[in-house]
ChimeraX commands (.cxc) that place a marker at each C-alpha (Angstrom):
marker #1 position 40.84,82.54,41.42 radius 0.5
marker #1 position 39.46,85.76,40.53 radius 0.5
marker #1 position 41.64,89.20,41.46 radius 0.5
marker #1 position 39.13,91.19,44.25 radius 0.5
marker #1 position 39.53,94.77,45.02 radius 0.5
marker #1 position 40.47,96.66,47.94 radius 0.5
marker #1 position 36.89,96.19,49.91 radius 0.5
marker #1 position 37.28,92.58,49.90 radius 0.5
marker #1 position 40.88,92.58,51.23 radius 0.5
marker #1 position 40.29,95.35,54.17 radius 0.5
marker #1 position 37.40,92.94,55.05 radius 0.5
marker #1 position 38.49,89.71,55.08 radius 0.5
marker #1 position 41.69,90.46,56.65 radius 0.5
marker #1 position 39.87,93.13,59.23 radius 0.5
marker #1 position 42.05,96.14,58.10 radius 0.5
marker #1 position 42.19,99.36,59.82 radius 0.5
marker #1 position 43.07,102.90,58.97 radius 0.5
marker #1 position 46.80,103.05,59.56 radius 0.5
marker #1 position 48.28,106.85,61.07 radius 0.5
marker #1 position 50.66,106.93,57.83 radius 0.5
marker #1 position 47.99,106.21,55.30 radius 0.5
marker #1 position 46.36,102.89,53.97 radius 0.5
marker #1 position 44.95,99.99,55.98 radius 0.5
marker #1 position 46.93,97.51,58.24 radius 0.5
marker #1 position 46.18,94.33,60.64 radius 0.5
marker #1 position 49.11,93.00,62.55 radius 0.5
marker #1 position 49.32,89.51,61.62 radius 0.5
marker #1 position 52.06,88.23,64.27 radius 0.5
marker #1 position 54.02,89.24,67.61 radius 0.5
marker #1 position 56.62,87.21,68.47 radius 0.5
marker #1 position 55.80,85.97,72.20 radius 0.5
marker #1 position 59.57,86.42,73.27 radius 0.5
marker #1 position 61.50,89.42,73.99 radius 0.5
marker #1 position 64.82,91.02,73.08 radius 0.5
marker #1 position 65.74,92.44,76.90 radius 0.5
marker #1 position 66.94,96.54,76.43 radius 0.5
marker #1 position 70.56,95.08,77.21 radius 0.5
marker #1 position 70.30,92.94,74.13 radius 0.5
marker #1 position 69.39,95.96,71.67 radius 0.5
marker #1 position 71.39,99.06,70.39 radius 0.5
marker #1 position 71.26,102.13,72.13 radius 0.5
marker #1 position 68.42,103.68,69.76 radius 0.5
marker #1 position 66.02,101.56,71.66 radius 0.5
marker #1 position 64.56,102.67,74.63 radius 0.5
marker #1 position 63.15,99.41,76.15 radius 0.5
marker #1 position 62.72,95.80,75.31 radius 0.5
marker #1 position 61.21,94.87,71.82 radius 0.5
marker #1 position 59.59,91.82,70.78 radius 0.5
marker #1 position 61.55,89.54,68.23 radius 0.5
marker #1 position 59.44,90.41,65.43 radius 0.5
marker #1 position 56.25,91.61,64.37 radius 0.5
marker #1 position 54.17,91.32,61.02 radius 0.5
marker #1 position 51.11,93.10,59.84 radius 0.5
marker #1 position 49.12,92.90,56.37 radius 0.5
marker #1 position 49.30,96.65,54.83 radius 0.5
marker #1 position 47.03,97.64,52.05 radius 0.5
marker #1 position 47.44,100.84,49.96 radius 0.5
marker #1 position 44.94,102.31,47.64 radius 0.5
marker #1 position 44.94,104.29,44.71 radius 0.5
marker #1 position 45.37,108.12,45.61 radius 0.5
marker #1 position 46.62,107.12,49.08 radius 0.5
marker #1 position 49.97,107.20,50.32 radius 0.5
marker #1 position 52.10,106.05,52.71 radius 0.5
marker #1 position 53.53,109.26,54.34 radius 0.5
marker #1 position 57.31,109.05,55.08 radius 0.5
marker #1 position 57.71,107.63,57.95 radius 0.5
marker #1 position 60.99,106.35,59.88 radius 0.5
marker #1 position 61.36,103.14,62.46 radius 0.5
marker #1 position 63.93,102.07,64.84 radius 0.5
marker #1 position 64.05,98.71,62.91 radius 0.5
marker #1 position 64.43,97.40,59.51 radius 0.5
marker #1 position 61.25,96.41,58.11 radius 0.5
marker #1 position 60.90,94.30,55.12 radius 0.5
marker #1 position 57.82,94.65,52.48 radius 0.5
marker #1 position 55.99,91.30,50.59 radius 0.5
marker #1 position 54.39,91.75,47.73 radius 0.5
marker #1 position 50.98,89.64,47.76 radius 0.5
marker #1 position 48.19,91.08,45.45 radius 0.5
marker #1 position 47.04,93.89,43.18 radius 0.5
marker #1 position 49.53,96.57,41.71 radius 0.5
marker #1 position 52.49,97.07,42.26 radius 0.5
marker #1 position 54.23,99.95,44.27 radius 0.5
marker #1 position 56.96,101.86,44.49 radius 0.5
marker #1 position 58.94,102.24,48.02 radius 0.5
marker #1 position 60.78,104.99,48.69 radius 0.5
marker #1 position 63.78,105.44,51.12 radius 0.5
marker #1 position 65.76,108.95,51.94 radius 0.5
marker #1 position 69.02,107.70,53.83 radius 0.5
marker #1 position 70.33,109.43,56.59 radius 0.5
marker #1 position 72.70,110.77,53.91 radius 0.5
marker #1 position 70.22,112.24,52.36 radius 0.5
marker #1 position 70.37,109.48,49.17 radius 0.5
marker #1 position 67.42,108.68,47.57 radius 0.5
marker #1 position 66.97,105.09,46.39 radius 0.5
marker #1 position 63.52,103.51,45.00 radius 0.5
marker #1 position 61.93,99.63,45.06 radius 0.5
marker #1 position 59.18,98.70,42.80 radius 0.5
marker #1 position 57.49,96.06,44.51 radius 0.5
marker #1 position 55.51,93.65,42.96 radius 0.5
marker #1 position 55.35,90.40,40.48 radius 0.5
marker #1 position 56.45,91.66,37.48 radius 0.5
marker #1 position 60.05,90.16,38.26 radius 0.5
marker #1 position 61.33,90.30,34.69 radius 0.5
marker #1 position 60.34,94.02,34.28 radius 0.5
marker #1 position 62.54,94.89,37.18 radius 0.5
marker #1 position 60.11,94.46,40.33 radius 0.5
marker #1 position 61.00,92.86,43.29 radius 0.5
marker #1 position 58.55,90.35,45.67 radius 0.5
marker #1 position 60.38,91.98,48.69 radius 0.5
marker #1 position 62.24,95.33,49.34 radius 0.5
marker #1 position 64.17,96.16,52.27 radius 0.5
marker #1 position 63.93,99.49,54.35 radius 0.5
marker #1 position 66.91,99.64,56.28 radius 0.5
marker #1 position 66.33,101.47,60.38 radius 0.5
marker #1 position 66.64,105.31,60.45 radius 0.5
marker #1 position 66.18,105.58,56.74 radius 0.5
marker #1 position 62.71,108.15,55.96 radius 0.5
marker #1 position 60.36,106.15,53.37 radius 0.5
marker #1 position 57.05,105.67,52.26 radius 0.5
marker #1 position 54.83,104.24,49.47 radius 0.5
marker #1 position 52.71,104.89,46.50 radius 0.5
marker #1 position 50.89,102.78,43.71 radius 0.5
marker #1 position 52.89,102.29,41.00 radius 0.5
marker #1 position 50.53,103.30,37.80 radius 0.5
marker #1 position 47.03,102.98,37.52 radius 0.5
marker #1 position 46.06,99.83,39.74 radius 0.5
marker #1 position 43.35,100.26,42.46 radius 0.5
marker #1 position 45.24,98.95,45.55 radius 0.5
marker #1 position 48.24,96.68,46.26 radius 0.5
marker #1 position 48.39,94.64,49.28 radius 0.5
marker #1 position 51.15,93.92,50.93 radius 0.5
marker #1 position 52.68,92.49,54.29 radius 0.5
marker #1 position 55.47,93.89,56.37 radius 0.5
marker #1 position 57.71,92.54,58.56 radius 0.5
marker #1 position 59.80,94.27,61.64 radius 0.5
marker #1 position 62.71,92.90,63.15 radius 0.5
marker #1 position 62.95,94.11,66.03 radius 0.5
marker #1 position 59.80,94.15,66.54 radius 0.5
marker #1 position 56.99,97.17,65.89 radius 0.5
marker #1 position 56.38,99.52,69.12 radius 0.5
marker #1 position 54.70,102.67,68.14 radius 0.5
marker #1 position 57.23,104.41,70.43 radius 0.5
marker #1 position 59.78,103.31,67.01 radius 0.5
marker #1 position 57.35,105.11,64.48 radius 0.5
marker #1 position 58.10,109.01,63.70 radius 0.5
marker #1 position 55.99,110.66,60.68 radius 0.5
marker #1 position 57.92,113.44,58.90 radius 0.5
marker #1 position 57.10,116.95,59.14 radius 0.5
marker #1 position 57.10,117.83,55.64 radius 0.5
marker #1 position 58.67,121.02,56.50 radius 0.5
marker #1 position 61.50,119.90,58.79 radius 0.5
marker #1 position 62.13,116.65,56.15 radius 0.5
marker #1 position 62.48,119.45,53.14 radius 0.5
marker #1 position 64.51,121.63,55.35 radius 0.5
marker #1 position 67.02,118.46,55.84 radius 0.5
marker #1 position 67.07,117.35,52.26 radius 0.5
marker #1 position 66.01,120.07,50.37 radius 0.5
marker #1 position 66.74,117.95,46.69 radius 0.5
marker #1 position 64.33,115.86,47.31 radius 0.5
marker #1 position 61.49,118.66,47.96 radius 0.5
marker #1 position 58.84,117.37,45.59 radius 0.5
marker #1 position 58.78,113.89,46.86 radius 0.5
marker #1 position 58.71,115.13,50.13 radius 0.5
marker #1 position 55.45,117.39,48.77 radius 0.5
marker #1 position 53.89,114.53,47.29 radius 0.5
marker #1 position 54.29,112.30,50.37 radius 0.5
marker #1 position 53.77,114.03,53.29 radius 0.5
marker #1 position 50.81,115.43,55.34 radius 0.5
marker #1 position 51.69,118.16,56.07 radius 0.5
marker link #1:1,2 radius 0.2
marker link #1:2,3 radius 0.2
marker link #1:3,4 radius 0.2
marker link #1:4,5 radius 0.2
marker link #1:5,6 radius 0.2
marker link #1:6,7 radius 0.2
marker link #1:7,8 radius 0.2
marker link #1:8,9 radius 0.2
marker link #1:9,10 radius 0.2
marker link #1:10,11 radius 0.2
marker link #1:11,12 radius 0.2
marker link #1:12,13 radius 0.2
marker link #1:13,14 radius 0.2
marker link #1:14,15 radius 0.2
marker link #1:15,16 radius 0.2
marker link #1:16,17 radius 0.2
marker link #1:17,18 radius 0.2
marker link #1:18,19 radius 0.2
marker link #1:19,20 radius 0.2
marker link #1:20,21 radius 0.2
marker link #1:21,22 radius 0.2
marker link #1:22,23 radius 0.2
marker link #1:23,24 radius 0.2
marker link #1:24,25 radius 0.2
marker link #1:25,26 radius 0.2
marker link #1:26,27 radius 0.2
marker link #1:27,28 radius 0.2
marker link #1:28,29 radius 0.2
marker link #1:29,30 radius 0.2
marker link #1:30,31 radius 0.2
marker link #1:31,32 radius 0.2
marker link #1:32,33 radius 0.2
marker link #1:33,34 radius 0.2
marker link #1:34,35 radius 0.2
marker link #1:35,36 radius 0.2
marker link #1:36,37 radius 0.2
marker link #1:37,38 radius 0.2
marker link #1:38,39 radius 0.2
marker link #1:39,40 radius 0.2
marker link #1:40,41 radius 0.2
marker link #1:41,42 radius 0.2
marker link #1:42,43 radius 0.2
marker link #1:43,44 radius 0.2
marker link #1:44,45 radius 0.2
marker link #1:45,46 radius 0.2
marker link #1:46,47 radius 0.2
marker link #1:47,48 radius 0.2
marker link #1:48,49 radius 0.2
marker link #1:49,50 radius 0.2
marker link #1:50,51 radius 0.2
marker link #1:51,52 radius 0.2
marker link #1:52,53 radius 0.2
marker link #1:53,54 radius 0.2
marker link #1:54,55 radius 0.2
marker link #1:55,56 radius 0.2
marker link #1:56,57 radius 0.2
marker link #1:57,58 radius 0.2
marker link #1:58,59 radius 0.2
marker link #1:59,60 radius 0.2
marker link #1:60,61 radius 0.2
marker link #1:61,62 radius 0.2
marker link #1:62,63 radius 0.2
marker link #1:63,64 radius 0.2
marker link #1:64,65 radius 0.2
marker link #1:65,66 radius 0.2
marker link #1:66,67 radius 0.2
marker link #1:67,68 radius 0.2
marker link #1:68,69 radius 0.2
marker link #1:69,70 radius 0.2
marker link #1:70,71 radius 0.2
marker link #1:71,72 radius 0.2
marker link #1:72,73 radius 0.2
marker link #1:73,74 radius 0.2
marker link #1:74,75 radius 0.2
marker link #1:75,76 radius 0.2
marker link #1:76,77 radius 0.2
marker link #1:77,78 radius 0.2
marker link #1:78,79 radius 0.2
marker link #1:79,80 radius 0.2
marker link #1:80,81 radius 0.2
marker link #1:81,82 radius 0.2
marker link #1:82,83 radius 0.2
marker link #1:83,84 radius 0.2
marker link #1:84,85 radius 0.2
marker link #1:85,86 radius 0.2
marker link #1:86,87 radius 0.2
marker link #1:87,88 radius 0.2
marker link #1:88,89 radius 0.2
marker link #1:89,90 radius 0.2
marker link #1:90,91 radius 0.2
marker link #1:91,92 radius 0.2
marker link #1:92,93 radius 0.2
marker link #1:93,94 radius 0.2
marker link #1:94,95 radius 0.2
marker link #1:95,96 radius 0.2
marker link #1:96,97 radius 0.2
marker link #1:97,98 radius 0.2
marker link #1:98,99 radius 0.2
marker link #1:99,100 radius 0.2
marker link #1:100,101 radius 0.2
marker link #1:101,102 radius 0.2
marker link #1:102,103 radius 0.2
marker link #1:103,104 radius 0.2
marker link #1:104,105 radius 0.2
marker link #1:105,106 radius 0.2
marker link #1:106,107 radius 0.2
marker link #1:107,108 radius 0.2
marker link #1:108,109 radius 0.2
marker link #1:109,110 radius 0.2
marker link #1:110,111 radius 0.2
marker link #1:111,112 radius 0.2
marker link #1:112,113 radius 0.2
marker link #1:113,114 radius 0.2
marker link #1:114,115 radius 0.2
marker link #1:115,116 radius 0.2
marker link #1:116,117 radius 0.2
marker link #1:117,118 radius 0.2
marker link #1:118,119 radius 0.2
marker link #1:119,120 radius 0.2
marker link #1:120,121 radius 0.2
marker link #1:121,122 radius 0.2
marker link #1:122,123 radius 0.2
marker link #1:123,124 radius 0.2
marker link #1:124,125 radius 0.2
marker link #1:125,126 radius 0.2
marker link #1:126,127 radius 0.2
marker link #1:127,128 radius 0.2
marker link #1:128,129 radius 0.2
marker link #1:129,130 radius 0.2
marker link #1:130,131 radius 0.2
marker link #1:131,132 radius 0.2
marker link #1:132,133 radius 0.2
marker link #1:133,134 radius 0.2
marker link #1:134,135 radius 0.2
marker link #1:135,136 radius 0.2
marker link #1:136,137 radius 0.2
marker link #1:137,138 radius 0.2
marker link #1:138,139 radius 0.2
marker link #1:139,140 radius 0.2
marker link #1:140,141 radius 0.2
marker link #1:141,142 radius 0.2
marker link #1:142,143 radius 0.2
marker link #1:143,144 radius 0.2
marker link #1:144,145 radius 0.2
marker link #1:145,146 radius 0.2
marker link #1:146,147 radius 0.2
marker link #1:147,148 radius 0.2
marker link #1:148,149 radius 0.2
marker link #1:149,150 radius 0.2
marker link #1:150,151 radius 0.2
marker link #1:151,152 radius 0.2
marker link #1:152,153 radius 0.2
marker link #1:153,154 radius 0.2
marker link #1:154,155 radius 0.2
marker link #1:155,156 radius 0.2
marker link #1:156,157 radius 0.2
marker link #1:157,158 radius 0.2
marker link #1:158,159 radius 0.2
marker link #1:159,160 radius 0.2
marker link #1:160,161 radius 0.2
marker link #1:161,162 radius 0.2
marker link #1:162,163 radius 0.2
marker link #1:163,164 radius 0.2
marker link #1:164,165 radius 0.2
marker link #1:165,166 radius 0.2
marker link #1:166,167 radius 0.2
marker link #1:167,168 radius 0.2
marker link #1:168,169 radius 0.2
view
């Protein structure tokens, strides 16, 4: 099977503009609920089990560092690889190539841990890499805070040029 680019993907799969950057289609909501007694105290009302969406990035895009209530765990499926980054509420910063080269170090899945700041970026010169993410809990916009690049610096001032480079503003 030929490799297609980026249009083909956001197509096919019916991709959208996503508020931290690339293109995303939610793929699955779980049709049962975790009830608000059920769930830590971060969590403001009931959440679904899970949720899924496909997530494309392209080249000069970013995913803008972002945190969520929940862990959320990326897939690698096509294209080049990326890199995920994660600032720790301890201000540690760790980094997950994600994609197929397994024997050159990348992984098929990373794992953002809740709380944590992250975002993404291609990984070398590749177009676009798609990916899928899953949420468990599940997604609820209510979950989803985008950094203020100057409040994020302010907190970890070491990591000021990744901040820079993925942020909005």
């Amino acid at each position: 099977m030929a490799e297609h680019g980026a249009a083909f993907w956001i197509e096919q799969l019916g991709l959208v503009r996503h508020p931290e950057g690339g293109w995303f289609r939610e793929s699955y909501r779980s049709a049962e609920v975790i009830p608000r007694s059920g769930l830590p105290a971060r969590f403001d009302e009931k959440r679904t089990f899970a949720t899924a969406i496909y997530f494309l990035l392209e080249q000069g895009d970013i995913s803008a560092l972002h945190r969520l209530k929940s862990d959320e765990i990326w897939h690698f499926y096509a294209g080049a690889s990326l890199t995920v980054h994660v600032i720790g509420p301890d201000g540690k910063h760790g980094e997950t190539m994600v994609g197929r080269d397994v024997e050159a170090g990348e992984q098929l899945q990373a794992v953002v841990p809740a709380d944590c700041w992250f975002g993404a970026e291609l990984a070398g010169d590749g177009d676009y890499a798609l990916v899928g993410c899953t949420v468990a809990p599940g997604f609820d916009f209510n979950d989803f805070e985008l950094a203020s690049r100057d409040d994020l610096t302010a907190l970890f001032p070491g990591h000021a040029a990744l901040i820079e480079r993925l942020t909005r503003g």
